[in-house]
C-alpha positions as CSV (number, residue, x, y, z in Angstrom):
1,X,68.3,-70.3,-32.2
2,X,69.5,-69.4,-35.6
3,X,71.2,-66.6,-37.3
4,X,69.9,-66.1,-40.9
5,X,71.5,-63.6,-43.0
6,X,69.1,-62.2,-45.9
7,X,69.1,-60.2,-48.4
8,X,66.8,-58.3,-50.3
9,X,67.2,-56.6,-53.4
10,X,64.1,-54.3,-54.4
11,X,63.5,-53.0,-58.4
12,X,60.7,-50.4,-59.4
13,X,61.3,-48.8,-62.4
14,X,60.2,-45.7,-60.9
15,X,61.7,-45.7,-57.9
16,X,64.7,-45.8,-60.4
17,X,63.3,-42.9,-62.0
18,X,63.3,-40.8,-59.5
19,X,66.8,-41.5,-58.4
20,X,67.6,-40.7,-61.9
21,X,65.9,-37.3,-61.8
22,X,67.2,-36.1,-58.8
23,X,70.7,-36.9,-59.8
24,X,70.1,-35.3,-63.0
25,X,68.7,-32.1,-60.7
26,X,71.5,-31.9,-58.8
27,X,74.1,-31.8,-61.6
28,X,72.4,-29.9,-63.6
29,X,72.3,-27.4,-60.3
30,X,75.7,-27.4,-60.6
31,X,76.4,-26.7,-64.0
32,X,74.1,-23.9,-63.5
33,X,76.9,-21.8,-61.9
34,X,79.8,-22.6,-64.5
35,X,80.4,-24.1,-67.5
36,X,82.4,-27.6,-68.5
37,X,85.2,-26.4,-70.9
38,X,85.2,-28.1,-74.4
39,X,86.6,-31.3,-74.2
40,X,87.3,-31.4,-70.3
41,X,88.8,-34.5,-68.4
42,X,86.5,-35.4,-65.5
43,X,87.1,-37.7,-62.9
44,X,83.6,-39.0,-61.1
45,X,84.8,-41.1,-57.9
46,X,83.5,-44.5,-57.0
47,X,83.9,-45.3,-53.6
48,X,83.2,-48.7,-51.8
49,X,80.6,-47.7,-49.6
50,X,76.6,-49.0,-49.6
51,X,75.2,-46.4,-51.5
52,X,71.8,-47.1,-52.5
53,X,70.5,-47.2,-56.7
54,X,74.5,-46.3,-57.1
55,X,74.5,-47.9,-60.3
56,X,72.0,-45.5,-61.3
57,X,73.3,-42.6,-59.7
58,X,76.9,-43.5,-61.6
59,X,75.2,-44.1,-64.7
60,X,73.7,-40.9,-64.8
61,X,76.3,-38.8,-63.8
62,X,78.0,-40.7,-66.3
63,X,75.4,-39.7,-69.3
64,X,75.5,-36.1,-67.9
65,X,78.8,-35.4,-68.3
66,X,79.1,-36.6,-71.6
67,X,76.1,-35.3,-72.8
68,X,77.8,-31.6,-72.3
69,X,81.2,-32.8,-74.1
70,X,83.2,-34.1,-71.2
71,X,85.8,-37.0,-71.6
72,X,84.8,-39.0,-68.1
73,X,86.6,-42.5,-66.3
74,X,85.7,-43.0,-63.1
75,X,88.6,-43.5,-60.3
76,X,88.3,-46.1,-57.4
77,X,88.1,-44.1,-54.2
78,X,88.0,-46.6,-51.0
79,X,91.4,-46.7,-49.6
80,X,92.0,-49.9,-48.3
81,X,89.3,-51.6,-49.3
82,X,89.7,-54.9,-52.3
83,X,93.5,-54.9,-50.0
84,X,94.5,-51.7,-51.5
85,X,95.3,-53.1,-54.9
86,X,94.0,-51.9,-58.6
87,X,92.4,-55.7,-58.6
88,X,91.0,-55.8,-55.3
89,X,89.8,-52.0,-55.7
90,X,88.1,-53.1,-59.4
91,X,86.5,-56.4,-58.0
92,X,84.8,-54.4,-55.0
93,X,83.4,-52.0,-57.8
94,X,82.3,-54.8,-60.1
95,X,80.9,-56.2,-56.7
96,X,78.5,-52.8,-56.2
97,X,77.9,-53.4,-60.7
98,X,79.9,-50.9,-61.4
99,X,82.1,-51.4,-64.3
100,X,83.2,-50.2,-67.3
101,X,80.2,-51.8,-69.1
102,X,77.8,-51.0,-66.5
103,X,78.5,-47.4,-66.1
104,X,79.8,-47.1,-69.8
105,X,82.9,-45.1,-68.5
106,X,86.7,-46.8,-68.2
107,X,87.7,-47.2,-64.7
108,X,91.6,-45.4,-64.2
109,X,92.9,-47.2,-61.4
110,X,96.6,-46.0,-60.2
111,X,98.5,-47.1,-57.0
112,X,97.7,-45.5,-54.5
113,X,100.4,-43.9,-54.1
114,X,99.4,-41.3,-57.0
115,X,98.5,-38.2,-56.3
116,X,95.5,-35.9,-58.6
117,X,95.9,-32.7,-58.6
118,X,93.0,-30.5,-59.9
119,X,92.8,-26.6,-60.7
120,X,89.4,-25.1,-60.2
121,X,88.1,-22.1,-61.9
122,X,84.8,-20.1,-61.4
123,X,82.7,-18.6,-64.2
């Protein structure tokens, strides 16, 4: 007997649609309840994990933001993962196509051992 590893990568444009739209839903759900200050700093997360149409998903969220004046980057969030460095972190990203040119956001990548703090604040 033989063990054969496959995989299968699936495209329709609307399926890609649709993951678009309910992105764009769920943000827009969101920003519903409060408004993004003029000229705000976001931070989307990109984590290592098997998300599925994540590119998409990124992208979008990605558009969003900046579509209602927000300054984006996206920030590795896996831990571990690519051995815990900025270049192991970045090259599991670019692994899932997510990169600066993919997403059109910069990737800021710290040490780990930086800490983010954030204040929230309710309409």
């Amino acid at each position: 007997m033989q063990l054969i590893f496959m995989k299968r990568a699936v495209t329709a444009p609307e399926a890609t649609l649709a993951v678009a739209e309910k992105t764009r839903a769920a943000l827009a759900a969101i920003y519903a309840r409060r408004d993004l200050p003029p000229g705000a700093r976001v931070a989307i997360t990109a984590g290592s994990r098997g998300i599925a149409n994540y590119l998409t998903i990124m992208r979008t969220a990605v558009e969003f933001i900046r579509e209602r004046g927000g300054k984006l980057f996206l920030v590795p969030a896996m831990g571990s993962h690519g051995g815990g460095t900025v270049a192991g972190r970045r090259a599991v990203l670019a692994g899932l196509g997510i990169t600066e040119e993919s997403v059109g956001a910069p990737v800021l990548d710290l040490p780990m051992k930086t800490f983010f703090f954030a204040i929230g604040y309710e309409n």
